[in-house]
Steps between C-alpha positions, in 0.01 A plus 500: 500500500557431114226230460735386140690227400781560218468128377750567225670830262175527332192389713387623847183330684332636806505298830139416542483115406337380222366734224768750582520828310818404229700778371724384164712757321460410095730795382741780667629812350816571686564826744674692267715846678413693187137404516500508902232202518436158451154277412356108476225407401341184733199285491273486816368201561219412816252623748623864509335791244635655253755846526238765632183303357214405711417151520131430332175605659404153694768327344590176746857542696748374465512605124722320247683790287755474235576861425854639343650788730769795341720581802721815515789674710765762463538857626191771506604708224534229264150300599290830588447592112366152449240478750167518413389737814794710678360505903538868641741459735740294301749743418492661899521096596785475339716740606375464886629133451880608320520767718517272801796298332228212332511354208181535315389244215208580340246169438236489193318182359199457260350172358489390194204386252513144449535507129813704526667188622460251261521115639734617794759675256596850615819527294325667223390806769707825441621681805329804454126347481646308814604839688197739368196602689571338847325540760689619835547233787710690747864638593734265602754687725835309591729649774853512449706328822794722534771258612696607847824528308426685224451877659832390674675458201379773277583778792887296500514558104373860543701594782808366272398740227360270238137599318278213567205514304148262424424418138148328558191374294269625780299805572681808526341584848555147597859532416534826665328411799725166506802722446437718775473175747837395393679858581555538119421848533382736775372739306159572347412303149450699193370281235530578133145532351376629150333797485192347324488221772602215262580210701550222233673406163165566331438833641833620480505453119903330507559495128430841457740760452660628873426865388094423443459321839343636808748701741667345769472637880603417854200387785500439843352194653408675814269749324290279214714743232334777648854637415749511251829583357627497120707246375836668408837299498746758558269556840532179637823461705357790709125368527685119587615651801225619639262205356509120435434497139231154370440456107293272392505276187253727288683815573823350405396385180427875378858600613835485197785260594694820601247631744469173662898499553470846656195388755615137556776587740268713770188296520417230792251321319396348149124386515280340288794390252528203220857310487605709259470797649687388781722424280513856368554586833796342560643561164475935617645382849784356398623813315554692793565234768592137543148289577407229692188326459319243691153295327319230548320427214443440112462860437824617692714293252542784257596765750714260671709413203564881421625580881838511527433202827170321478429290823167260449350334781357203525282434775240243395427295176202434256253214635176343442233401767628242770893620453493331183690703231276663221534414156511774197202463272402707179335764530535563902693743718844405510650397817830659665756246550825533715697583213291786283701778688786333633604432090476886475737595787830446608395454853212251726426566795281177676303723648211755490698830684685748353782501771696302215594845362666592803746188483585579141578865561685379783668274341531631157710829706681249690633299200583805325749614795629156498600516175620857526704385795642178320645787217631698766728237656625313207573856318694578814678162581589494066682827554680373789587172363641660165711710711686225695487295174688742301713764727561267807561177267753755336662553842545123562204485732350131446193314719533192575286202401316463844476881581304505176276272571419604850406831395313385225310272661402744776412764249263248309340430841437807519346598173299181563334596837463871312213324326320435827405871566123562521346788411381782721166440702344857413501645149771826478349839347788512292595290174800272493816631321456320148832585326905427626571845396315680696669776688504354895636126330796660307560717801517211791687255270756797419544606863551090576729494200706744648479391870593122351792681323626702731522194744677258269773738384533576870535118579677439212774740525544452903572156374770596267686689731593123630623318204871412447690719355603253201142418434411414152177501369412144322193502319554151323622318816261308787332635773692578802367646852636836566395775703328735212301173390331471873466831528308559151328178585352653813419833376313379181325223686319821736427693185283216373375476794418903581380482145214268616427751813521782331283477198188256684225705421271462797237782555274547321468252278627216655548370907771628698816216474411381854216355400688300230667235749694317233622763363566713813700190676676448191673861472567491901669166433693657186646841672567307829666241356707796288544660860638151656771446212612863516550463887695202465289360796519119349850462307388124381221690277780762336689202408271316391387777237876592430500816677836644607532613887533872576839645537338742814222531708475846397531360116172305594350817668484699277379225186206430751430865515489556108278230483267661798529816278427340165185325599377749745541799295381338164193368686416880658532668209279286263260545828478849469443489126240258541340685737493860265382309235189372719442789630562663119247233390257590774488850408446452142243226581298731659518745272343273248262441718395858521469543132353266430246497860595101626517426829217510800409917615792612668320451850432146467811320578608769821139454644570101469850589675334654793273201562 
C-alpha cells in the first residue's frame, strides 16, 4: 500500500519506474524530549508538485520539479504554536484520539525558497527558520499494543503490595488511558493542570520564581476540567485513595524538590516528562521506598542509574534499510544501540516485557533468605561445635578421624544442595526479614540452642553413668572408641542435621524443601542413616566408623528417643516461630498497604476467588 522504496538512510524513491518522485534528506535536527519534536529538510526531485502548490496553468505532465521540503514531527503542544493556521477542531481531535489510548503526533511541513539553500548546502539553516510557520499536514495517531502479559503482571506486583507506577514521554490522557488498560489503577484519573491552562515550558514560565507562577489544580479526564480540586500536599494521601493521581511534565516543573518528594509516592502516572525529570522522580522515590525501574531507551538511562535496581531491555537493535546496520553521521539523529541502557543498569533483560521484574523480586527475596538461612545454621552449628571443642574435649570426649569426615562431608552436601532452592512462584505481601537479629531469628535459634543442649547433656551424662570406675581423663593421648564418644557422635551428627530442617526457610519467600530434590534426599539420607547406626541394625557400619556397641537394648532406646526428641522438637518449634513471624509480617504488610492505599480495591481479589 506504501508505493516507497527506502533505497538507503538518506534517500527514498517512489515505485513508479522511471522518473520516480526521489525524496533525499540533506540535514536532520534530532527529536529532542525537551523540545518534543524533530525536523529534515529534503529535496524533491520528479513528476510530483510541490508541498500544497498547484502545478502551472497548462503546464505539460509529468512536470520535472526540484523543490527543497522542511519536514516536522513531535507532540501537539510543542508544533501547534508554530503553525501558520491552527484548524478548529485540532485541540477536540486531539484529545478524542488520547482519550482512546492513541498516540497522537502532530505533522507540519513548508517549502523552502530556493535561494535559502545555497548549491544544495542546508547546514547553514537554523532550526527555528526550519520549524516556523508550517503549514499543518495531519495527526498521526499510533496505538499502543498492550502485551498479554503485562496486565498479568502488574495486578501480581499490586496484589503483593508494591506501587507500580508509569513515568512516560507521552500524552497525559494517553498515559492514563494506557494505565487504566493495564489495571494500574481502577479508579478515576485526576490530572494535575495549571490554573491558567499552561501546557508547555514556554507557557509555564520555568525559570521564574515558584511563588509568581500560575496555581496548580486537580482535573478530571472524564469531564474536559469541567471540575476541579486545589492542589494541597498535606491533602493528598486522602484524595490518592479515592483518585489515581497523573502529573504531567509542565506541572512538575513549577513544583520545589520537597513538594515533588511529598506527591511522588501517590501518583500512577508521570506524563509528558524529559530524562531528567524522570530522573527527579526517582531521586523523591527512593526516599521513602526501595525502586525498581524498567526502560528501554536513551532517555531512561538517567532514571535508571538513580534506582536502587535498574533492569534495561533489549529487544531489538539500530539498523539501516535491507537489515544492514546504520552508520552514525554528523549532524543526524543518533541511533540506540544494544548497549546505551544496558551500560546504565545493573540488569538486561533480552527481551521487550516487563515480567523480568518479577524474577528479580523473586529472586532478589529468595537470595536474601538464603543468605539469612546460611547465618542461621553456621551461627548455630559454631555454638555447638565450640561446646564439644572445649567442655567435652575437657571431659576426654575425642572423634575419631573417619567419624569426622563422614559428618563433614554429609553436612557440606548439604549446604551444597541448600543452594539449589528456587524462589517462590507468587510474590509474598510481606518483606523478607533483612537483619539476623531480628526478634523471631534470635528466638528459634535460642529455643534450638536449648533443645540441642538439653539433648546432649542428656546423652552425655546417660553415657557417663557407664564408664569405669578408674577412668582417667587423657586429653594428650590418641583416640580411643568408648561409649560417650558414639554416643556424642550420634547426638551431634542429628543436631546438624535438625539444624538444616529447622531453619529452611520455605514460605514465603522461597519453595517448600520438597521441591528441592537434592537437597530433600540428601537430609532423608543423613537422619536415616543417623537412625540406622543408632539401631545397630548393620554392626559392620559401627565398626567401621569406630562406634562402640550398646551395653542394653534399653541403653539404645532411649539414645534413639533423644534423638527423635532433639530433631522433632527443634524442627516444631522454629515452625511455629516461622509461622508468627509470617503471619506478623502479613499483618504489618497490610497495614502498609493501607497507609499508604497499595493493593487492588478490597473486592477485587474475593470476586476473582469466586470465579
Amino acid at each position: 500500500s506504501v508505493r516507497w522504496l527506502m533505497v538507503s538512510t538518506d534517500l527514498m524513491a517512489s515505485k513508479v519506474g522511471k522518473g520516480a518522485d526521489r525524496l533525499q534528506v540533506l540535514r536532520r535536527f534530532p527529536f529532542a524530549s525537551e523540545l518534543q519534536r524533530m525536523a529534515v529538510v529534503v529535496r524533491h526531485q520528479g513528476p510530483g508538485v510541490g508541498h500544497l502548490q498547484p502545478a502551472p496553468a497548462g503546464a505539460p505532465f509529468p512536470l520535472q520539479h526540484d523543490r527543497w521540503l522542511a519536514l516536522a514531527k513531535g507532540s501537539c503542544e510543542a508544533l501547534e504554536p508554530r503553525l501558520r493556521q491552527v484548524p478548529e477542531d485540532f485541540q477536540a481531535t486531539q484529545d478524542k484520539l488520547t482519550k482512546a489510548g492513541f498516540r497522537v503526533l502532530c505533522l507540519a511541513a513548508k517549502e523552502l525558497p530556493a535561494e535559502t539553500i545555497k548549491g544544495g548546502d542546508a547546514s547553514h539553516i537554523p532550526r527555528e527558520t526550519i520549524e516556523s510557520d508550517l503549514e499543518f499536514c495531519g495527526l498521526l495517531a499510533l496505538r499502543n499494543s498492550i502485551k498479554p502479559e503485562v496486565p498479568k503482571t502488574i495486578k501480581q506486583l499490586r496484589r503483593s503490595y508494591h506501587r507500580v507506577l508509569m513515568i512516560t514521554g507521552d500524552h497525559p490522557l494517553t498515559a492514563c488511558q494506557v494505565a487504566t488498560q493495564v489495571c494500574m489503577s481502577e479508579c478515576k484519573f485526576l490530572v494535575l493542570e495549571s490554573a491558567g491552562g499552561a501546557t508547555s515550558s514556554t507557557d509555564r514560565g520555568k525559570d521564574s520564581p515558584l511563588e509568581q507562577r500560575a496555581p496548580l489544580e486537580w482535573r478530571s479526564c472524564d469531564d474536559h476540567g469541567k471540575s476541579s480540586k486545589a492542589f494541597a500536599p498535606e491533602k493528598l494521601r486522602d484524595l490518592a485513595r479515592k483518585y489515581a493521581l497523573c502529573v504531567p511534565g509542565w506541572s512538575l516543573g513549577q513544583l520545589s524538590d520537597e513538594e515533588v518528594g511529598i506527591l511522588a509516592p501517590f501518583v500512577t502516572v508521570f506524563a509528558r516528562v524529559s530524562p531528567q525529570q524522570k530522573e527527579l522522580v526517582v531521586t523523591a522515590l527512593n526516599k521513602t521506598s526501595h525502586t525498581v525501574m524498567v526502560g528501554d531507551g536513551t532517555n531512561d538511562v538517567g532514571a535508571l542509574k538513580k534506582a536502587h535496581v535498574g533492569i534495561s531491555l533489549l529487544s531489538c537493535s539500530g539498523s539501516g534499510p535491507n537489515g544492514q546496520p546504520a552508520k552514525d553521521m554528523m549532524d543526524q539523529a543518533p541511533i540506540v544501540r544494544l548497549g546505551d541502557a544496558s551500560i546504565a543498569s545493573p540488569f538486561t533483560y533480552k527481551g521487550d516485557s516487563i515480567r523480568c521484574c518479577m524474577s528479580i523480586l523473586r529472586c532478589g527475596r529468595a537470595t536474601l533468605s538464603t543468605v539469612l538461612m546460611m547465618y542461621k545454621i553456621m551461627g548455630l552449628n559454631s555454638v555447638l561445635s565450640a561446646f564439644a571443642m572445649s567442655v567435652l574435649t575437657l571431659d576426654g570426649v575425642k572423634l575419631g578421624d573417619g567419624q569426622t569426615a563422614v559428618e563433614s562431608l554429609l553436612n557440606s552436601m548439604c549446604f551444597f544442595m541448600l543452594s539449589r532452592s528456587a524462589p517462590a512462584k507468587d510474590l509474598a505481601k510481606q518483606r523478607p526479614t533483612g537483619s539476623v537479629f531480628a526478634w523471631h531469628v534470635l528466638l528459634s535459634l535460642a529455643l534450638q540452642l536449648v533443645v540441642h543442649m538439653f539433648t546432649l547433656l542428656s546423652c552425655w551424662q546417660l553415657a557417663n553413668a557407664y564408664r569405669p570406675a578408674g577412668y582417667k581423663r587423657d586429653l594428650e593421648g590418641d583416640f580411643e572408641p568408648n561409649l560417650t564418644n558414639t554416643v556424642v557422635f550420634l547426638v551431634l551428627s542429628a543436631m546438624h542435621a535438625s539444624s538444616f530442617m529447622a531453619n529452611y526457610e520455605g514460605h514465603p519467600f522461597m519453595q517448600p524443601m520438597s521441591a528441592n530434590k537434592p537437597l530433600f534426599y540428601s537430609l532423608c539420607f543423613f537422619v536415616a542413616s543417623i537412625f540406622l547406626i543408632g539401631s545397630e541394625a548393620i554392626p559392620d557400619i559401627n565398626s567401621s566408623l569406630s562406634l562402640v556397641e550398646f551395653p542394653s537394648a534399653e541403653f539404645r532406646r532411649h539414645v534413639l528417643g533423644l534423638l527423635a526428641l532433639d530433631i522433632g522438637l527443634s524442627v516444631s518449634l522454629s515452625a511455629v516461630v516461622g509461622a508468627v513471624a509470617v503471619r506478623t509480617g502479613a499483618s504489618a504488610a497490610e497495614a502498609r498497604a493501607a497507609e499508604w492505599g497499595l493493593g487492588p480495591p478490597a473486592g477485587a481479589d474475593r470476586g476473582k476467588k469466586s470465579k
